[in-house]
C-alpha positions as CSV (number, residue, x, y, z in Angstrom):
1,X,38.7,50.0,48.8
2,X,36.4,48.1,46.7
3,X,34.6,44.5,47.3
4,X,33.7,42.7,44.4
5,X,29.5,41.5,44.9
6,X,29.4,37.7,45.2
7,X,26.5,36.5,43.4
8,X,23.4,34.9,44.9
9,X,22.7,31.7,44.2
10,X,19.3,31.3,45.9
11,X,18.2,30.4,42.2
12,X,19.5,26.7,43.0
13,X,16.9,26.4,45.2
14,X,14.5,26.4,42.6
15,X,16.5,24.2,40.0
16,X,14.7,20.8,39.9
17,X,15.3,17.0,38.3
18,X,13.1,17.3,36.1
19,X,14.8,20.6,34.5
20,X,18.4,18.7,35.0
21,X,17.1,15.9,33.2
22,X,15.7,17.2,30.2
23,X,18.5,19.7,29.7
24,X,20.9,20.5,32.1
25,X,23.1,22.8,30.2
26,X,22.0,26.3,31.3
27,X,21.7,25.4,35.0
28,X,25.2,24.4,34.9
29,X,26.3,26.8,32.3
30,X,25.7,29.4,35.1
31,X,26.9,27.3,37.6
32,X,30.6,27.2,35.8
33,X,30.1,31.3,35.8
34,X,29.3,32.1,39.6
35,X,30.2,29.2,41.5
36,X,31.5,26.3,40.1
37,X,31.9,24.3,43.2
38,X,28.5,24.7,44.7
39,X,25.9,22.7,46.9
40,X,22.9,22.2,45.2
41,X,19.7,21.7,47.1
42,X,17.6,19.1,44.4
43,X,21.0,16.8,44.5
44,X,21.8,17.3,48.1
45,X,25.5,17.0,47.5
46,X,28.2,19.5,46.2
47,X,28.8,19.8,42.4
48,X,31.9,20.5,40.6
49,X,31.3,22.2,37.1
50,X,34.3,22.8,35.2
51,X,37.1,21.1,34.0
52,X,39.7,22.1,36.1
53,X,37.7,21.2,39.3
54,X,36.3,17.5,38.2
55,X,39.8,16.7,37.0
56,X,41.3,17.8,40.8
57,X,38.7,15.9,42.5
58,X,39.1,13.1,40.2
59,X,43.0,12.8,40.8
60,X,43.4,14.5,44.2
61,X,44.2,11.9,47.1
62,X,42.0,14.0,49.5
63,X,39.1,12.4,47.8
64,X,38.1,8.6,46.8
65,X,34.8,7.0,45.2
66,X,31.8,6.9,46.4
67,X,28.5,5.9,44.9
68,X,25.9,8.6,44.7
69,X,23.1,7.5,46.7
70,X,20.6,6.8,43.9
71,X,23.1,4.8,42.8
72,X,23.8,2.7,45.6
73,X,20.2,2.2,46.1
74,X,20.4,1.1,42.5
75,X,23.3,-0.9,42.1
76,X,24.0,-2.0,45.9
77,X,27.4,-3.1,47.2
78,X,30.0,-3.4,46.2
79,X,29.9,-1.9,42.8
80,X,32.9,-0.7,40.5
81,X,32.5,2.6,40.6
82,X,31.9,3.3,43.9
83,X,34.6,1.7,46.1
84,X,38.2,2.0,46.5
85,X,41.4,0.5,48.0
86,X,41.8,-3.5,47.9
87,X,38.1,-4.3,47.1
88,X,38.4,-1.8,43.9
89,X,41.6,-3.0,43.0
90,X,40.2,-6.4,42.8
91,X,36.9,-5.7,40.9
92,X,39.3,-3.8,38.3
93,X,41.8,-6.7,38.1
94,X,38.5,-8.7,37.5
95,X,37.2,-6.5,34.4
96,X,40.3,-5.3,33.1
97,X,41.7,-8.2,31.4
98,X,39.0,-8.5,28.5
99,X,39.2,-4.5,28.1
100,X,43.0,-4.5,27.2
101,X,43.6,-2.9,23.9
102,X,45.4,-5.9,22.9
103,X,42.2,-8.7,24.5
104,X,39.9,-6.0,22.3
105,X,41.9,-6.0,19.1
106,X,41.8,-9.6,18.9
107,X,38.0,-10.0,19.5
108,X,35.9,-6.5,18.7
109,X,35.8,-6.8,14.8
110,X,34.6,-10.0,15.2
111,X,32.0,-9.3,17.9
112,X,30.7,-6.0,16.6
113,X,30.8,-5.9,12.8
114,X,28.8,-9.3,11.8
115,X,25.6,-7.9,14.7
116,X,26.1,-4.1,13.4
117,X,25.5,-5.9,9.5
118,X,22.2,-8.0,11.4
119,X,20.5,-5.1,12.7
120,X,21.1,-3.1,9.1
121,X,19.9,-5.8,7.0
122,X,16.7,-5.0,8.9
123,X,16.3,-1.4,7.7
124,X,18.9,0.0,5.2
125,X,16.3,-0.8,2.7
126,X,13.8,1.2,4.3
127,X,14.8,4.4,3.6
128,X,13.8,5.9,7.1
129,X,15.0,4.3,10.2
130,X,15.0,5.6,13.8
131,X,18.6,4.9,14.6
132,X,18.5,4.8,18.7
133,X,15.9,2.1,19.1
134,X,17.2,0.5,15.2
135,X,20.5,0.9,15.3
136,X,22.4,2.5,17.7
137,X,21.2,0.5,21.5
138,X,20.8,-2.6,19.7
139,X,24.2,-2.7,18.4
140,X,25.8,-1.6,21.8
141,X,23.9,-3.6,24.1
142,X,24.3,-6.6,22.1
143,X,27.6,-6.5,21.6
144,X,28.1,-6.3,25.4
145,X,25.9,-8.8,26.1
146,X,27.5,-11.6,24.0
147,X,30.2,-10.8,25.6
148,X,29.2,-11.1,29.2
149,X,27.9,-14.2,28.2
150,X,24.2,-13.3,28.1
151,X,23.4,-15.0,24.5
152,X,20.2,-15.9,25.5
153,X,18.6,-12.0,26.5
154,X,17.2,-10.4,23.6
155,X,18.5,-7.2,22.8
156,X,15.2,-5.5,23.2
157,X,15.1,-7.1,27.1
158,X,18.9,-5.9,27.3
159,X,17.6,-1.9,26.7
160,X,14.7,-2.1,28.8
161,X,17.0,-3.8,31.9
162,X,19.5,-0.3,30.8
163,X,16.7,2.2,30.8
164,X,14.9,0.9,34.2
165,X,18.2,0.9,35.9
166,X,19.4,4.4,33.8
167,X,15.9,5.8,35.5
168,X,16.7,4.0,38.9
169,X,20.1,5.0,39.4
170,X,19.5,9.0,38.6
171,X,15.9,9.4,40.7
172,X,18.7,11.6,42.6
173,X,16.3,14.2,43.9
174,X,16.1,14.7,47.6
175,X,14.4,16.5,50.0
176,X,14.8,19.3,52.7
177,X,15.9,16.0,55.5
178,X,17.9,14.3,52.7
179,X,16.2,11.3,52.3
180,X,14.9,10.6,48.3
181,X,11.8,13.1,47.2
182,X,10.3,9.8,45.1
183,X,11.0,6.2,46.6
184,X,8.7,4.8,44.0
185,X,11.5,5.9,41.2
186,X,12.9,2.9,42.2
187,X,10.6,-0.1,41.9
188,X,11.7,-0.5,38.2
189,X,15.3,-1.0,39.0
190,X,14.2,-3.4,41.4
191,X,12.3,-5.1,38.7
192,X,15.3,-5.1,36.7
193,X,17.2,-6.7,39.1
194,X,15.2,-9.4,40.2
195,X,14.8,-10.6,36.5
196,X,18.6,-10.2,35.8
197,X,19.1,-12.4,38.6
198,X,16.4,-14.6,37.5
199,X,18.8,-14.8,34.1
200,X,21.8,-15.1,35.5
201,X,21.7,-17.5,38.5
202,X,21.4,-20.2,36.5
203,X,24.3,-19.2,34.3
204,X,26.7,-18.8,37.3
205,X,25.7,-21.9,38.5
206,X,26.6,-23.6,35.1
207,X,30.2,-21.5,35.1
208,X,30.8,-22.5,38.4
209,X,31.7,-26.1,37.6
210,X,32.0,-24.9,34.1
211,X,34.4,-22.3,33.3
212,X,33.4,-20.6,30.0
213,X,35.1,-17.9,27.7
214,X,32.4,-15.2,28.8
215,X,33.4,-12.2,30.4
216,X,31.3,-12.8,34.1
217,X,33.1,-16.6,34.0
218,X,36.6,-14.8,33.8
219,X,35.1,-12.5,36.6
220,X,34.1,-15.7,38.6
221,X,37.6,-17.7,38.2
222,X,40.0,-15.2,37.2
223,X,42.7,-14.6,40.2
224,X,41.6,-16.9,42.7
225,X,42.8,-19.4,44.4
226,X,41.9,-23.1,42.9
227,X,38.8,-24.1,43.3
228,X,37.5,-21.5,44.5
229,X,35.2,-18.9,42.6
230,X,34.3,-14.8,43.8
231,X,31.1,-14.9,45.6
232,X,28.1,-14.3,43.4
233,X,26.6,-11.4,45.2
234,X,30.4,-9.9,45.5
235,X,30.2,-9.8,41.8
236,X,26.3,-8.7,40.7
237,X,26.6,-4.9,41.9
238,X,29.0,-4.5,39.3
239,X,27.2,-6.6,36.5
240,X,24.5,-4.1,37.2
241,X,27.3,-1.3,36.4
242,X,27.7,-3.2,33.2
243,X,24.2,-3.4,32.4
244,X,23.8,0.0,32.7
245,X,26.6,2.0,31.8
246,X,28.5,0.0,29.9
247,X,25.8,-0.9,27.4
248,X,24.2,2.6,27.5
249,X,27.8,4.6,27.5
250,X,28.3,3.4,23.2
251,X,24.8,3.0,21.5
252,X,24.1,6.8,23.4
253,X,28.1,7.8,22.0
254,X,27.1,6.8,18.5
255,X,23.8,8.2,19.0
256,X,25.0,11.9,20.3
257,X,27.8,11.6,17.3
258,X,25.5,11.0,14.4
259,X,23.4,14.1,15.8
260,X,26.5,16.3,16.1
261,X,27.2,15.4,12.4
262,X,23.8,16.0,11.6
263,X,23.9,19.9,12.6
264,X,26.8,20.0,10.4
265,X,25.8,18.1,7.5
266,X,29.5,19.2,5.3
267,X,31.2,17.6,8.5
268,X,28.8,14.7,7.9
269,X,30.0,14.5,4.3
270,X,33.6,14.2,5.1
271,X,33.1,11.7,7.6
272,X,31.3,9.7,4.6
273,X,34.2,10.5,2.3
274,X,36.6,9.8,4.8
275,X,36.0,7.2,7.2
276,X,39.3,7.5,8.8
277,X,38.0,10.5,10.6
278,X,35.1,8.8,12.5
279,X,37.0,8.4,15.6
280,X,37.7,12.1,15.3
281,X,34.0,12.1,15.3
282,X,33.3,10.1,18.3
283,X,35.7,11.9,20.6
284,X,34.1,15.2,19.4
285,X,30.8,13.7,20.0
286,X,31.2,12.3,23.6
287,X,32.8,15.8,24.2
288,X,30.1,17.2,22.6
289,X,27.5,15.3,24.6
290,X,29.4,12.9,27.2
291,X,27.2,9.8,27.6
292,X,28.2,9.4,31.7
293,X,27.0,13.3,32.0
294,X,26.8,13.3,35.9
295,X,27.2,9.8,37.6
296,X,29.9,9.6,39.4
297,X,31.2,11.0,42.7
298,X,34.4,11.9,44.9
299,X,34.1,11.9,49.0
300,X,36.9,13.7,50.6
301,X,39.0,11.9,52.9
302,X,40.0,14.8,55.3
303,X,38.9,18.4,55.5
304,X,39.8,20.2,52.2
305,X,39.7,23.4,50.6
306,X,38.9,23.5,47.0
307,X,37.6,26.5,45.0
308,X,37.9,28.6,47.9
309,X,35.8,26.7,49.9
310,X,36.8,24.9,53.3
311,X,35.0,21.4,53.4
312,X,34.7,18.9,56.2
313,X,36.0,15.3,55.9
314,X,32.8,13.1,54.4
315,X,31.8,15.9,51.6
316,X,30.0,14.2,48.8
317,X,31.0,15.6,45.6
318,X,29.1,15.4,42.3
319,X,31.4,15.2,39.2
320,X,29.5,16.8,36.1
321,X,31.5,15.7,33.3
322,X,28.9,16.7,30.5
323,X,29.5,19.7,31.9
324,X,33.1,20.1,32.3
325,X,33.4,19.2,28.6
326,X,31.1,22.6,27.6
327,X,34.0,25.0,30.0
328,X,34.7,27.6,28.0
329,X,37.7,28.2,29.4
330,X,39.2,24.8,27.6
331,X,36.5,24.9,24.5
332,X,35.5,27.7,22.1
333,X,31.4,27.5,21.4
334,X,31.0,23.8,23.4
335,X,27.3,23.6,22.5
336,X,28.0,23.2,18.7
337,X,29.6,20.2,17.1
338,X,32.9,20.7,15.7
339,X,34.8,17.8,13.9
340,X,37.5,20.0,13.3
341,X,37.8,21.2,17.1
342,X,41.7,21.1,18.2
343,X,42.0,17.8,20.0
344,X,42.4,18.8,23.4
345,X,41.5,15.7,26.2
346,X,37.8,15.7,27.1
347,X,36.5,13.8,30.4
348,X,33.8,12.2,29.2
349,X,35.6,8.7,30.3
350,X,36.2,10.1,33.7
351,X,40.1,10.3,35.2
352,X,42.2,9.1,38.1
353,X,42.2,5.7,39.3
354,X,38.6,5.7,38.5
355,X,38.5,6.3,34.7
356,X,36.2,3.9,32.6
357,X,38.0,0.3,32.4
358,X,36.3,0.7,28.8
359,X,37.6,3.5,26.9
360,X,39.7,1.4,24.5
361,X,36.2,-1.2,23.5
362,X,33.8,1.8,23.9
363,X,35.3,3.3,20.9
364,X,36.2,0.7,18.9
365,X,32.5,-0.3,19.0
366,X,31.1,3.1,18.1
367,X,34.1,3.4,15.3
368,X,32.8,0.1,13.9
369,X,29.1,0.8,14.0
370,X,29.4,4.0,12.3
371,X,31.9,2.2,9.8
372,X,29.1,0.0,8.8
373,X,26.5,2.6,9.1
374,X,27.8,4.7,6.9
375,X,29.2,2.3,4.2
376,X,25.5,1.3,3.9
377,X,23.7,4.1,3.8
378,X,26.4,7.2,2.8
379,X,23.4,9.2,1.9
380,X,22.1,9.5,5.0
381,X,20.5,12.7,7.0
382,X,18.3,14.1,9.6
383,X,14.8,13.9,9.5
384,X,13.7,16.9,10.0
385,X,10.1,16.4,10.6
386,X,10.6,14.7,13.6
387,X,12.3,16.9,16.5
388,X,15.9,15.3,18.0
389,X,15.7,15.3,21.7
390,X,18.0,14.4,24.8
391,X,17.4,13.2,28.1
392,X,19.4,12.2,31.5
393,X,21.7,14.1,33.9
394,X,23.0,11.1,35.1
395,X,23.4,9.6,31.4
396,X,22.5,11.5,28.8
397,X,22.0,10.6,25.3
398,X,19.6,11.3,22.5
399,X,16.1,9.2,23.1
400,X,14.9,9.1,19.4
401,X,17.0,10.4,16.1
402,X,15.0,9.7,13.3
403,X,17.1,9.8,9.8
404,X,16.2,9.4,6.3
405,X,18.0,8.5,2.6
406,X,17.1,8.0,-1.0
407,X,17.3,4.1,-1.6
């Protein structure tokens, strides 16, 4: 008889954040290979790799939500994606309504095209932009926070209060007792918070008494009883969710698309050509690099066995979604680009109960700013003096894509 050699995996003892975050694909490209369920030291908390696993977990009734702890230090209680039974089904009846294909269709064009024009009028004669910090944040987090009813932020105050909580909530990295390896990692999402609140308050206050048509008025009145309003600190932990991954989750979608294209520059053409196909292009982008890479999480309920291993009740699982979107057993060559991929279901929108309340408005708003992008400036490509690079395990997206075009 003949035993098949497990393989060690002492090598994810010496896997750090700082590796996960600047390119996490070959730690778990190796993970999906030997063991994808594993515990991983750095993260202190089980990790599921592959499709077949984060979709179980996701929809299995063994597990619920649970907030990483990064993220709860971030976000605090209770927020959206991190609680479960009546309190969740409250928070989503509170979001939902303005995220309904039919709410969006009657509002997104409106909202998205006229500030995707503003922000073009500012470069398309240029002939050069930098389309993250230009184009693609400014668009997405603007759009957002009209909605929300934050008129009065600048968008450039709107991506810094994203990218202090983005670094807040995935300074995940723990040491050998458990407890976080760099408590200074957080001071900037405190910072973010306080002047958020410092923004808001006064806003609540003012919805209170007078309801508005923004989206954190709805979440104030909507459902109760009258007279009566959702406390305000019941409420913030999940306008911090918004303000993080809900403005990051389209600028970074567009962002990771147009760089897809951009490796296939033919692709890029047809998408010009065609515009019908840019939300082909989106899906194959947030396959291709799935905004929420790593930020969400499943505790089970009762003890479990999953992937051949037998875990305890209270098991903290880390659902890698960038990652389970690269299985090769669902996707032939995942790292490239492929606009003409078969359209098999990707996860980069989560599933179960839990999936992003936002799918439907998250691509309508990428579909419209590439519209407008694109019918602008059709001549558009890379430049290729300046390197394109990613960051974030948590959220991941491109941090500078730097384009040119004849004008």
């Amino acid at each position: 008889m003949t035993t098949t050699q497990q393989p060690s995996l002492a090598w994810l003892d010496d896997v750090t954040m700082t590796e996960l975050e600047r390119n996490p694909y070959p730690v778990y490209e190796r993970l999906r290979a030997e063991a994808p369920l594993a515990f991983v030291p750095v993260l202190g908390a089980y990790v599921a790799s592959t499709a077949e696993i984060c979709r179980e977990v996701a929809t299995s009734d063994s597990f619920e939500a649970i907030i990483p702890p990064a993220g709860g230090r971030t976000f605090g209680h209770p927020a959206i994606i991190g609680v479960n039974g009546d309190v969740h089904a409250d928070l989503r009846s509170m979001v939902e309504p303005a995220l309904q294909p039919m709410e969006v269709d009657r509002y997104v064009d409106d909202l998205v095209r006229p500030i995707a024009r503003t922000y073009l009028e500012k470069f398309e004669d240029a002939g050069k932009a930098e389309l993250v910090a230009d184009f693609c944040e400014p668009v997405s987090v603007r759009s957002l926070g009209d909605l929300l009813g934050l008129e009065s932020v600048d968008s450039e105050t709107l991506r810094r209060w994203f990218a202090q909580l983005n670094r807040s909530f995935t300074n995940a990295a723990v040491d050998e007792n458990g407890e976080f390896a760099n408590p200074e990692g957080f001071v900037e999402g405190d910072q973010a918070k306080a002047e958020i609140r410092a923004v808001v308050d006064p806003l609540i206050d003012e919805w209170i008494t007078n309801p508005g048509d923004s989206a954190i008025s709805h979440w104030l009145h909507d459902g109760m009883p009258e007279g009566e309003t959702r406390d305000r600190d019941y409420i913030y932990p999940t306008i911090y969710v918004y303000l993080l991954g809900a403005m990051q989750e389209p600028g970074h979608g567009a962002a990771s698309t147009l760089a897809g294209l951009f490796t296939k520059p033919e692709q890029l053409e047809e998408v010009v050509d065609d515009p019908t196909l840019i939300p082909r292009a989106v899906s194959e982008g947030m396959r291709w690099t799935s905004p929420i890479w790593s930020a969400t999480a499943r505790i089970s309920k009762e003890p479990v066995t999953l992937a051949g291993h037998d875990l305890p009740a209270g098991t903290v699982i880390l659902q890698s979604y960038g990652s389970a979107n690269h299985d090769t057993g669902l996707y032939d060559a995942p790292s490239e680009f492929d606009l003409h991929r078969p359209p098999l279901p990707h996860l980069a929108f989560g599933a179960g109960n839990h999936a992003c309340a936002g799918i439907y408005y998250a691509n309508h708003v990428m579909r419209i700013a590439l519209e407008e992008l694109l019918e602008a400036i059709p001549n558009l490509e890379r430049d290729t003096s300046e390197d394109v690079e990613f960051w974030g395990w948590g959220f991941r997206g491109p941090t500078t894509l730097h384009a040119t075009w004849e004008v």
